[in-house]
N, C-alpha and C positions, 0 to 999 in steps of 0.2 A: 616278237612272235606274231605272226600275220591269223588270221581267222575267216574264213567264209559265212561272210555277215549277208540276211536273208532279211533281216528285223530292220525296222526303219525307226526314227523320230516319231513321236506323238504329243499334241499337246492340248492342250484347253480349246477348245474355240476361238474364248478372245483373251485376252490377257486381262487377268485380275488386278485390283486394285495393287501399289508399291507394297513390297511386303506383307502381302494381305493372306489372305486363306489359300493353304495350300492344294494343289488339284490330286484326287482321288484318280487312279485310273485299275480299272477292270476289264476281264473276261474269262468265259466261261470254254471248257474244250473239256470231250469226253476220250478216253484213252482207252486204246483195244485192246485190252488185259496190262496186265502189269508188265512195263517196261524191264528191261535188261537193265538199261543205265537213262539217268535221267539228269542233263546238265543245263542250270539255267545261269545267264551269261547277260547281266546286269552295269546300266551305267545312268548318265541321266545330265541333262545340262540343269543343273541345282544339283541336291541330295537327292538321294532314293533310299525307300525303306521298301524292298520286294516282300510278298508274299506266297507262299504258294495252300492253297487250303485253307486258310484262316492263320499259317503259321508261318514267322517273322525269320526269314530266313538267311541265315548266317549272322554272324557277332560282329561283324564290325560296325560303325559307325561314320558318320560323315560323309558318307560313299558317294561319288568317286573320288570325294580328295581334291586337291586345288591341284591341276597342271596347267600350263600350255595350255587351254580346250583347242584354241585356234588350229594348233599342229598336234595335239597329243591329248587324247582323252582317254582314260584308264577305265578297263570293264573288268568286275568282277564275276569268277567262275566259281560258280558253288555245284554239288553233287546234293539232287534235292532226291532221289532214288526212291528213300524211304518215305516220302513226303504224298508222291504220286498213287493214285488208287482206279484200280479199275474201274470204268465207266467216268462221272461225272466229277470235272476239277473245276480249278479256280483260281487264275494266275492277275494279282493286285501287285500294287506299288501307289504309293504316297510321295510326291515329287518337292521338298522345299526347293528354295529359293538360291539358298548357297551363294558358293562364288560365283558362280555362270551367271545370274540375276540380278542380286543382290546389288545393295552399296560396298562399294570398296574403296579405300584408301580417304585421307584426311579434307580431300576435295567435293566428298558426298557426291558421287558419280556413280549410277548405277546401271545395269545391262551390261555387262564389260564384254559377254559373249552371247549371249543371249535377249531376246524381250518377254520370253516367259519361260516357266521352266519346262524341262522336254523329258520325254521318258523312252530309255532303249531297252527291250528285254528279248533276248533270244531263247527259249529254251526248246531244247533238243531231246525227242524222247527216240533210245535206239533198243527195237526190237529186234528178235532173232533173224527177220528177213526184210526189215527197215528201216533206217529213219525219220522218223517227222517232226517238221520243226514248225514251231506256234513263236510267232513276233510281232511283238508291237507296228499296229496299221489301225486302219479304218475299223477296224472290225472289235475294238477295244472301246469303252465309254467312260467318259468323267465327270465328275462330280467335284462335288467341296466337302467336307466333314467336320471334324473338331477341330482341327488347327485353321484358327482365323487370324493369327499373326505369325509368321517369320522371319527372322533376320538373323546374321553371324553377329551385327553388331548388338543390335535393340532387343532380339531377344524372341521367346514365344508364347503367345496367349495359345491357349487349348480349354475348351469350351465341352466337355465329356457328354452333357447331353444331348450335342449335334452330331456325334459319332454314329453315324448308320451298322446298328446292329447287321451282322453277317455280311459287311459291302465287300469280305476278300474272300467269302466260302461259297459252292454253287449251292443255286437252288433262291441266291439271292436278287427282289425284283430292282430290277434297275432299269423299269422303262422309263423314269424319270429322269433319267441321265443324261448326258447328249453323247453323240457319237465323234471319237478325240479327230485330232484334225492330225493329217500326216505336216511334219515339218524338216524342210530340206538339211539335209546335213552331209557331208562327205563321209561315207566309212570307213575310206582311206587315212582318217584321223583314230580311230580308235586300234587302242591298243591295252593286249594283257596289261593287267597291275603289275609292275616288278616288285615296288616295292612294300614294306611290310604294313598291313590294312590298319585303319586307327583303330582303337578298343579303348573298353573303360578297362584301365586297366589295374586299377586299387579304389577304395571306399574307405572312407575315413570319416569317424565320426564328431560331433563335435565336441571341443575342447571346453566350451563354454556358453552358455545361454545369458545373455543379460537383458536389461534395460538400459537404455539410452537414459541421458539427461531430458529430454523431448518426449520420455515416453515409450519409443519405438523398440522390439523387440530384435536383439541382437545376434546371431550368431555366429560365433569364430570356432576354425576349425582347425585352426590351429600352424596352419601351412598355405601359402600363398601358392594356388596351382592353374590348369587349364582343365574347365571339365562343365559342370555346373550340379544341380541339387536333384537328389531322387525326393520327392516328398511322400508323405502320408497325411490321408487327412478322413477324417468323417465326417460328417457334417451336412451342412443343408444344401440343396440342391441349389443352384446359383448362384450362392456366396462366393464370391472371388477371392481366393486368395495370393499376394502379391510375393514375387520375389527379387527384389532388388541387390546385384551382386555388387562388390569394389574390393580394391587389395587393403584397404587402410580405415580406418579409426581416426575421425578428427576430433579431439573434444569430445569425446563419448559419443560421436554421431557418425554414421557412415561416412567416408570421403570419397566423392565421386569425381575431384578435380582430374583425380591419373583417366578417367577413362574419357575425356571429352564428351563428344556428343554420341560416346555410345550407350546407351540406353541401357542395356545387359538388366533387362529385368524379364522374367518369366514372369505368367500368370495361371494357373488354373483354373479352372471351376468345376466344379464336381457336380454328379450325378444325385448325388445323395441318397443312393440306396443301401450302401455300407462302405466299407472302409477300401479307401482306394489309395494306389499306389501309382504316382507319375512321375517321370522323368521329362524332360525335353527332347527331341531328337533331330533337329534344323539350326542348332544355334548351339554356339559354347560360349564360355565367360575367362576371364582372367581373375580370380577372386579369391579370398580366403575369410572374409568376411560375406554375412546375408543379412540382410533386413527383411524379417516376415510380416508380414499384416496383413489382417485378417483369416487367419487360422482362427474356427472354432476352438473355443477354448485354449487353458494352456499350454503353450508348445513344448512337448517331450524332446530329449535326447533321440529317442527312437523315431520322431516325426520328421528329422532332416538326415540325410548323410550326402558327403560332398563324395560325387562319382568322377574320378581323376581320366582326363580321358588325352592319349595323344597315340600314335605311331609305336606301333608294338615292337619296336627296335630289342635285338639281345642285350641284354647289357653286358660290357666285358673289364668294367676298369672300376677296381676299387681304392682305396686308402684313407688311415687313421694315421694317428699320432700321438704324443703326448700330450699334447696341447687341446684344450677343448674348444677355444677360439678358431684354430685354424679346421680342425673338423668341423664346427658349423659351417665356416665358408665352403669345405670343400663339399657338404650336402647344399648349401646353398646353390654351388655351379650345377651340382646333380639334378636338382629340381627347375632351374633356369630352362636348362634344356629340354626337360621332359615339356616344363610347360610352353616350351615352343617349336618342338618340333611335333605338331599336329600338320603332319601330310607337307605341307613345306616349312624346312627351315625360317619362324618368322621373327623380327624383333620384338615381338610384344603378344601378349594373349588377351589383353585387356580393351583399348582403345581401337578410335576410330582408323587402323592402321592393318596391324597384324601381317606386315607385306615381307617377303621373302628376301633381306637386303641381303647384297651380296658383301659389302664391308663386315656387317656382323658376321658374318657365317665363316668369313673368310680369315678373320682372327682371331676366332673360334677352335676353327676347322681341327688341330690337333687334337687338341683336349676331347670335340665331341668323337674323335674316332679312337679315343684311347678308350671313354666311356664306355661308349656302343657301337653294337655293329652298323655304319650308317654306310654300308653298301648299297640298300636296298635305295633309302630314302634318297641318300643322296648322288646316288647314280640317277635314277627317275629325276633328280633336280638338274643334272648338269644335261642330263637330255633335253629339257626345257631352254636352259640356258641358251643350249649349240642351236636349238629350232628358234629363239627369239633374234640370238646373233646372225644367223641367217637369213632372216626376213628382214630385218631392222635395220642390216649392216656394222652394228656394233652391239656391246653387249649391257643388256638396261642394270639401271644400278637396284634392282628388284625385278627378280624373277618368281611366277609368271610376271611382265610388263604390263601395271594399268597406268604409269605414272602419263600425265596427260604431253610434256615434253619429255625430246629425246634424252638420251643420258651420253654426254661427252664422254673419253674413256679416262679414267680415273685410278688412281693407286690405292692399290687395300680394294677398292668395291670390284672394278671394271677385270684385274686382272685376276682376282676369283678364278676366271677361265681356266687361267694356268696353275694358279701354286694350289687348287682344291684338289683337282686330279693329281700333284704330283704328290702331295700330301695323302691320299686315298692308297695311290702306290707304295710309299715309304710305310705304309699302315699294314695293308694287306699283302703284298707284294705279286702282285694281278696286274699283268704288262696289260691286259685288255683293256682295264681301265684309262691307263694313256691309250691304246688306240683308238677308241671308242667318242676320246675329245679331240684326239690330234689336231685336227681341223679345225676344230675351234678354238685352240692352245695356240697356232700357229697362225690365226684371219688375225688375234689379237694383239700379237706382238707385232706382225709387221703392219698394222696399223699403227702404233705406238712408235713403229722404228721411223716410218714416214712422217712423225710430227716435230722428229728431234730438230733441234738447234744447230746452228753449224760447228757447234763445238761439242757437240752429243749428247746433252742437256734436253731433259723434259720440261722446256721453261716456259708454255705458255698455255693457255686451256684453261679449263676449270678444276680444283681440286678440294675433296673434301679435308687432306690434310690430316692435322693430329686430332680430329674429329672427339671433342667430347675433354679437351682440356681443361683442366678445374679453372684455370687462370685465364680460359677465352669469354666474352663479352655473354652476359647470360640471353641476348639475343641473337646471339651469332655462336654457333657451336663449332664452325670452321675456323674461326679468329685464335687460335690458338699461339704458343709463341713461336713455336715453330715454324720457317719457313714451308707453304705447300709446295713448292717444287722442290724445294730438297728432298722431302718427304716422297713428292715423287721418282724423284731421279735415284733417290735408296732404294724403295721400292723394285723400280726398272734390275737394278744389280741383280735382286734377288729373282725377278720374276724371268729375265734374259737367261741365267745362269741354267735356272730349272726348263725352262726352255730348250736350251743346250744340252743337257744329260736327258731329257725323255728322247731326243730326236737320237740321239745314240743308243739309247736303252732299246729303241724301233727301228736302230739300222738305216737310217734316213743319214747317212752318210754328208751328202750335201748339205740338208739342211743342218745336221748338226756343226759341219763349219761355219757353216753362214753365222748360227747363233751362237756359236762361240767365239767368234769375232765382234760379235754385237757385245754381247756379254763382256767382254774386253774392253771394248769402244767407251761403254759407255760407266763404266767402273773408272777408266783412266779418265774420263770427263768429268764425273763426281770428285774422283781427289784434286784435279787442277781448280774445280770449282769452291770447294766446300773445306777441305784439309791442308792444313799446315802443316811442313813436313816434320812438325816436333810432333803431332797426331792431334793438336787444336780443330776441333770438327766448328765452324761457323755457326754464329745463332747460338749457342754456348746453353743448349738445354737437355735434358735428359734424356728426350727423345730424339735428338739430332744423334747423340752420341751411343745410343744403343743399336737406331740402325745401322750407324756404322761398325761397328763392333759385330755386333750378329750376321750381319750379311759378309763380314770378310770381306770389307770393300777398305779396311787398313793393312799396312806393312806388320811384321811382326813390334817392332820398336816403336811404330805408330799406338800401336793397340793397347801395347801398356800404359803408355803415356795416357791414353785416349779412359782407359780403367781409372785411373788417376781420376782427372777430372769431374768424367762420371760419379764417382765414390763422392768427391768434395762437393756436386753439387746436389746429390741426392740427403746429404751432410745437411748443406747450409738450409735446404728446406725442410727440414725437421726431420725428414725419415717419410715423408707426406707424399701423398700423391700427384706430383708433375707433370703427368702422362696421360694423352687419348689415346683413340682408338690402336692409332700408330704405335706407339711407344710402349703403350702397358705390359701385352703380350711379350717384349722383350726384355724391358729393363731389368727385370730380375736372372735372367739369363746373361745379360751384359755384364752388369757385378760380378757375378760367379766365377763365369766363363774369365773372367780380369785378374781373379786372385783376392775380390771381394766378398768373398762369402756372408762376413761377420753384415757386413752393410747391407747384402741384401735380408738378408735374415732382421734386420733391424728396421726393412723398408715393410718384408713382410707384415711385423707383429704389431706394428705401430696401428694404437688406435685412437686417435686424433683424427679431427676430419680435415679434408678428405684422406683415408686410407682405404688399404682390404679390410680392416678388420674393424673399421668404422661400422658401415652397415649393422655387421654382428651383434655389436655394442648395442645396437638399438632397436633390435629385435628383428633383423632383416630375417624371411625365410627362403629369401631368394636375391639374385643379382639385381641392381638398382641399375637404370638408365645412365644418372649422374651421381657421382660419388656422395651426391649433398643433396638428393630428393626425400630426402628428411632431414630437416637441418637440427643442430645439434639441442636449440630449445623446441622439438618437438614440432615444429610447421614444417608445410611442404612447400620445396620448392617452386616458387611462381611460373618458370619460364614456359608451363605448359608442354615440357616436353622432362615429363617427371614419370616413367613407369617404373614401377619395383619387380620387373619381372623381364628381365634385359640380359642375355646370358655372354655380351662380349668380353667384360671387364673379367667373365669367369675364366678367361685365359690365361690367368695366373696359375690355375689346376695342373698347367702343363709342366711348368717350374717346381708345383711340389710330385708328381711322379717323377720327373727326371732327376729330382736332383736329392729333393729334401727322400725319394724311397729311392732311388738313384737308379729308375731302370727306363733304357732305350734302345732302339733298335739300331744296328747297326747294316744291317743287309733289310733289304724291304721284307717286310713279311716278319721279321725278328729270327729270319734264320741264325742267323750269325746277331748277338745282342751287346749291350754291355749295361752292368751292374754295378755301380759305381756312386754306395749313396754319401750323401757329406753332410754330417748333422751338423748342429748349428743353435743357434738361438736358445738354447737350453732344452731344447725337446731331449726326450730320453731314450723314445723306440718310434719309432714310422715302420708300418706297413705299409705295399703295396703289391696288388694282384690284377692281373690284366691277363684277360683271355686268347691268346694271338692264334692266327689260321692255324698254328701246327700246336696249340694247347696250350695252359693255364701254366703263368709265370710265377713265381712269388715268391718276393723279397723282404725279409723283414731284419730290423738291428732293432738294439738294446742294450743301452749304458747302466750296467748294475754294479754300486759299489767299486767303480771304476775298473771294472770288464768291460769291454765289448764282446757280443753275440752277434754274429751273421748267419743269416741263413737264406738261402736261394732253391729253390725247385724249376727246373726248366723242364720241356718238352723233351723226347725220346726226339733226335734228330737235328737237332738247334745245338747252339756252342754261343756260351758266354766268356768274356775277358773280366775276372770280379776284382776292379779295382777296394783292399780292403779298407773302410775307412777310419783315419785314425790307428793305422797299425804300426807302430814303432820300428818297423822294418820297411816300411811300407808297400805289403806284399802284394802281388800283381799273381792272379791264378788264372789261368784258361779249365775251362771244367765244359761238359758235357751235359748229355742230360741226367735229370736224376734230382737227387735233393745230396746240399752240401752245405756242412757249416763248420762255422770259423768260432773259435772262446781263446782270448788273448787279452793281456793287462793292453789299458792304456798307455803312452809316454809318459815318465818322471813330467809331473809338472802340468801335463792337460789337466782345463776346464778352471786352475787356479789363477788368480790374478794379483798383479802385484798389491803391497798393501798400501794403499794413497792414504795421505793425510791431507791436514788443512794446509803444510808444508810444503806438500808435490808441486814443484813448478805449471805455471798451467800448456810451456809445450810438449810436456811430460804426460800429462792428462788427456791434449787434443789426437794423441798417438792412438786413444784407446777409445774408437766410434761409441761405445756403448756409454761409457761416465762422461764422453763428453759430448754426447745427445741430452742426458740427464741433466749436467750443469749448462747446457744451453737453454734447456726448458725452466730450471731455476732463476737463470737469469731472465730471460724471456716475462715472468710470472713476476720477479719484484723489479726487474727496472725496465720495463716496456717500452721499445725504440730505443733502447741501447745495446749496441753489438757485444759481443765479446769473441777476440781473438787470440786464439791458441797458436798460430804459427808466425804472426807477429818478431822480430828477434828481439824486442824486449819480454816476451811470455815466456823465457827464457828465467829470469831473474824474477818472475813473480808468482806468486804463489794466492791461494785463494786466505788466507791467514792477512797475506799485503792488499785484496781488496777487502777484506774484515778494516783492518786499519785505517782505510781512507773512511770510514764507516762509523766514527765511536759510537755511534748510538747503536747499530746494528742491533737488528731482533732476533731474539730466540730460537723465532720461525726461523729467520734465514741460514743462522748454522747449524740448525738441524736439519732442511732439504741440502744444506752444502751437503752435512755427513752422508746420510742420503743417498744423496747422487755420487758419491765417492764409492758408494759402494752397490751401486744398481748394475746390473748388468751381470752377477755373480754365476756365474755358470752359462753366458751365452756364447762363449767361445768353444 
């Protein structure tokens, strides 16, 4: 939406010191009776905090938000009506430093669009027989105040007695001011906000006050978030008090290793007249822990509260369970993303980073649009994206682009382009959405198509791969075992294919042949390359074999086989985590989707590190970078590339709505859905509620006394298919909208297991994933580096009684983990 901009840029004279004192800017205009309507129209290269009269106007925070500046700068419209008074006013704004200024990314480069911060403010007053409009020019004066430090990474000093009483109400003298300087800007860049403004959006107190071993005064709040501290304090007049943020606790001492050289410390200093109340507003933190010093006297609970601040996103997507493990993780994805979607989708809220990658977001992307509604956010991001890919030629592996090289085009990050918007559609089902990227959906592929191989292979370029493998080299997080051009050329299947249904969905008739040939092309070049026609996928890893699986790039009799496999090596690594960036997101859908349930369910629960539910175990309150940035004797991992606040690996979330509460969409939009949950792992009941365009879903089961209970509510206009789970018939209903439920015995025989002895043959045993994950870990525990094989054709003839035997001395301990493990797993089928 275009606007008739009249208001110019304004800035300091000369540029202040790096990060230093923020610039004041003022002026004074008298109004000829009280206006009709009164609209001011706010943005700023940094942050702006507008004023009208002395009063701080509108709630949001961070303003304008990180975009594009280059191509896309977002202004805020506020309705200030009631604000304006006849005769004498007074229109202020306070400009940080922000993105536009500021240092960005881990190369400490700052100015990315800007050399100092600049301030736009249009406001519009419309009377009965006019309007007039007052915008930032010459005619507006700056100054400096209390904020004598800002930064997003380092943090902010506020100085309360430098604060110039009345410098935003008329009447105040400001001929010591200087007059702001106009600063060139295009206005053909600026554009409405679409999407939803940041806000502090929860307050939460703290959980705990301690002491350090060293002394220093602790505060945990219990929850690792993006936001930073309101304080209180009284006390003496230039007594500084410090606030030092980090996600973690080393040895009773703050750990600041995860934030590198960001600083993330506030400071105040008070007035000392009575009791004051400050917050920051130029800077956030990634943290759940503070370190206070020098607060007068002892620090109250009531002296801190951590103010939670990101993108006021609806939320739409819930789910519990039995299990208490898997609900913390799945509030742990919940919290990931709040704390990272502050205005752009970033990987981290903490360190010297915080940059918008497109691999994270992009394996993400489900999960965060089952959460929330992230039309807003992430429509305004993919406009970013098509303006960066248009200027650049390709599309950067972090949007807005400050990385100092170009970004070659890459699978999982680069093709973002395409599977975020078609994902958006499958979510919302808003064709505008594809049209909106087309161009940008379509500059990326056939780039991609022009790089292929003569056999149609994505084999050469740079790729990040199965990015964030537990088993790649802790300096190289692309060293995965994975091949990265398989990884690409999976990818490619997936990313050509959706390519191909948006250009039909838009009647792009042509292109959709083109890309459905391609899509063809290059699927038949991945199986000549990579599959065996028994469904043997090359590279023989977890992650080879799920994108194959998942993307449908095997035969039917491939895919079983291909299940197989998968199952056996998800098996032989303990039930542990195999899988980066590439792989995570699917593996659990791979088993499933195979006729592996019980395995994935067993991959789930598993908490050994690395797993999902490792974290959990050790107090995560949110997604970790690497599966082992806490390592199991409580240190952090070294690699320097350790944040607890990384929401890709939360793409596991997407596997327990679909499957473990069993609801997905089957027409975009969820018109047409299906309902289809598959318990497992001994949970009892799972809920799940998801808000979709045409209303509030919700599916809930529960195993009581061997009943099943289903129950489903769908929208007035929507039609589900509810496959029943566990139903002895196993009944298949189309239902409508409405609320419907289902009460039926289980099968003779579900959730019991045979009874094993010490007798049971052990390929009797290796039949049943669960006891013989168990007697793997047994054996693993007393004879370390010795295998043991269940499908062997002598494990036929031997029993765990005949390795007792070979044993005479055998210990206590050991036939009682045998017994044990004979009998673990009781109710996870």
């Amino acid at each position: 939406m275009s606007h008739a901009w009249q208001a110019g840029f304004i800035a300091a004279p000369a540029p202040g010191e790096p990060g230093g004192a923020a610039p004041y800017f003022r002026r004074e205009f008298v109004s000829d009776g009280q206006p009709r309507r009164a609209t001011l129209y706010a943005t700023a290269l940094g942050i702006v905090e507008p004023y009208v009269n002395g009063t701080r106007v509108g709630d949001e925070v961070l303003a304008p938000g990180w975009t594009s500046y280059r191509h896309r700068l977002s202004v805020s419209r506020y309705d200030v009506t009631e604000l304006i008074a006849p005769g004498a006013n007074a229109l202020g704004a306070v400009v940080g430093e922000g993105w536009a200024v500021g240092r960005l990314g881990w190369e400490g480069k700052r100015e990315h669009y800007a050399g100092r911060p600049a301030l736009f403010l249009q406001l519009e007053l419309e009377y009965d027989d006019r309007t007039e409009i007052i915008g930032t020019d010459r005619s507006f004066t700056t100054s400096t105040g209390a904020v004598l430090v800002n930064g997003l990474y380092d943090g902010e000093t506020y100085d309360a007695r430098l604060e110039p009483d009345g410098w935003n109400r008329p009447g105040f003298d400001d001929a010591s001011w200087s007059p702001a300087e106009p600063l060139d800007r295009d206005p053909a860049t600026l554009v409405l906000g679409s999407a939803p403004p940041i806000r502090r959006v929860e307050e939460l107190p703290p959980v705990d006050i301690s002491t350090s071993p060293s002394g220093k005064t602790i505060v945990d709040f219990g929850q690792n978030i993006s936001g930073w501290v309101r304080l209180t304090v009284t006390g003496e007049a230039g007594r500084t008090v410090t606030l030092r943020h980090a996600e973690v606790l080393v040895e009773g001492e703050l750990g600041t290793e995860t934030l590198r050289t960001a600083a993330a410390t506030d400071r105040y200093i008070p007035r000392g007249e009575a009791t004051e109340v400050w917050e920051p507003r130029f800077t956030y933190h990634g943290f759940r822990y503070v370190q206070v010093d020098g607060h007068p006297g002892g620090l109250d609970r009531e002296d801190v509260t951590a103010v939670v601040v990101h993108s006021d996103m609806p939320r739409t997507g819930w789910f519990e369970t039995s299990h208490p493990l898997v609900n913390k993780l799945h509030d742990n994805v919940v919290w990931s993303m709040r704390g990272n979607f502050v205005g752009v989708p970033t990987d981290c809220p903490q360190r010297d980073e915080r940059l918008g990658w497109t691999g994270d977001l992009n394996a993400f992307a489900p999960t965060a649009a089952f959460l929330y509604d992230v039309r807003g956010v992430l429509g305004s991001w993919l406009a970013d994206l098509a303006a960066e890919q248009r200027a650049k030629g390709y599309v950067p592996w972090v949007v807005p682009d400050v990385l100092s090289t170009p970004s070659p085009p890459t699978a999982l990050w680069s093709d973002a382009a395409v599977s975020l918007p078609w994902t958006l559609y499958r979510e919302y089902g808003d064709v505008e959405i594809l049209r909106r990227s087309y161009a940008s959906m379509t500059m990326f592929v056939r780039d991609v198509e022009e790089r292929l191989d003569e056999n149609g292979l994505w084999s050469s370029g740079f790729q990040f791969g199965d990015w964030l493998d537990p088993d790649a080299p802790m300096d190289n997080a692309a060293g995965g075992k994975t091949d990265r051009h398989l990884v690409a050329s999976a990818y490619l299947c997936k990313v050509t294919r959706e390519m191909a249904e948006t250009s039909a969905v838009l009647g792009e008739d042509e292109d959709a042949a083109h890309f459905t040939a391609l899509a063809e092309r290059v699927r038949e070049a991945f199986r000549r390359e990579y599959i065996t026609p028994a469904g043997r996928v090359a590279g023989e890893t977890a992650t080879a074999y799920a994108l194959a699986i998942t993307f449908d790039i095997l035969d039917a009799d491939q895919k079983v086989r291909a299940g197989v496999l998968l199952a056996e090596l998800v098996a032989k690594a303990g039930y542990r985590i195999s899988t980066g960036f590439a792989g995570t997101p699917l593996v659990l859908h791979a088993l499933s989707d195979t006729g592996h349930l019980e395995e994935a369910y067993l991959l789930l629960l598993e908490t050994g590190c690395p797993s999902f539910l490792y974290p959990v175990t050790m107090g995560a309150t949110t997604i970790w970078e690497r599966w082992d940035a806490i390592r199991p004797d409580g240190t952090l991992n070294p690699s320097g590339m350790t944040s607890l606040n990384h929401y890709a690996f939360g793409a596991v979330a997407d596997w327990l709505h679909r499957v473990v509460g069993g609801l997905s969409a089957v027409d975009p939009g969820y018109r047409r859905m299906s309902i289809a949950p598959r318990p497992g792992g001994g949970l009892t009941h799972a809920t799940v509620r998801h808000d979709t365009v045409h209303g509030r879903v919700e599916v809930a089961w529960r195993i009581t006394d061997r009943r099943m209970s289903v129950e489903a509510t769908i929208p007035d206009g929507t039609e589900a298919k509810v496959v029943l789970p566990l139903h002895p018939g196993s009944l298949v209903v189309d239902v409508t909208g409405g609320t419907h439920s289902w009460r039926y015995d289980l099968p003779d025989g579900h959730g019991s297991r045979p009874e094993y002895t010490l007798d049971t043959p052990l390929r009797t045993l290796a039949e049943d994933p669960a006891v013989w994950h168990a007697l793997s870990q047994v054996f693993t525990r007393h004879f370390p580096g010795i295998p043991i094989d269940g499908t062997a054709p002598e494990a036929a003839g031997v029993s765990l009684n005949t390795v007792l035997g070979y044993l005479p001395g055998a210990s206590d301990e050991l036939k009682a983990d045998f017994s044990a493990a004979l009998a673990r797993g009781e109710g996870t089928r």
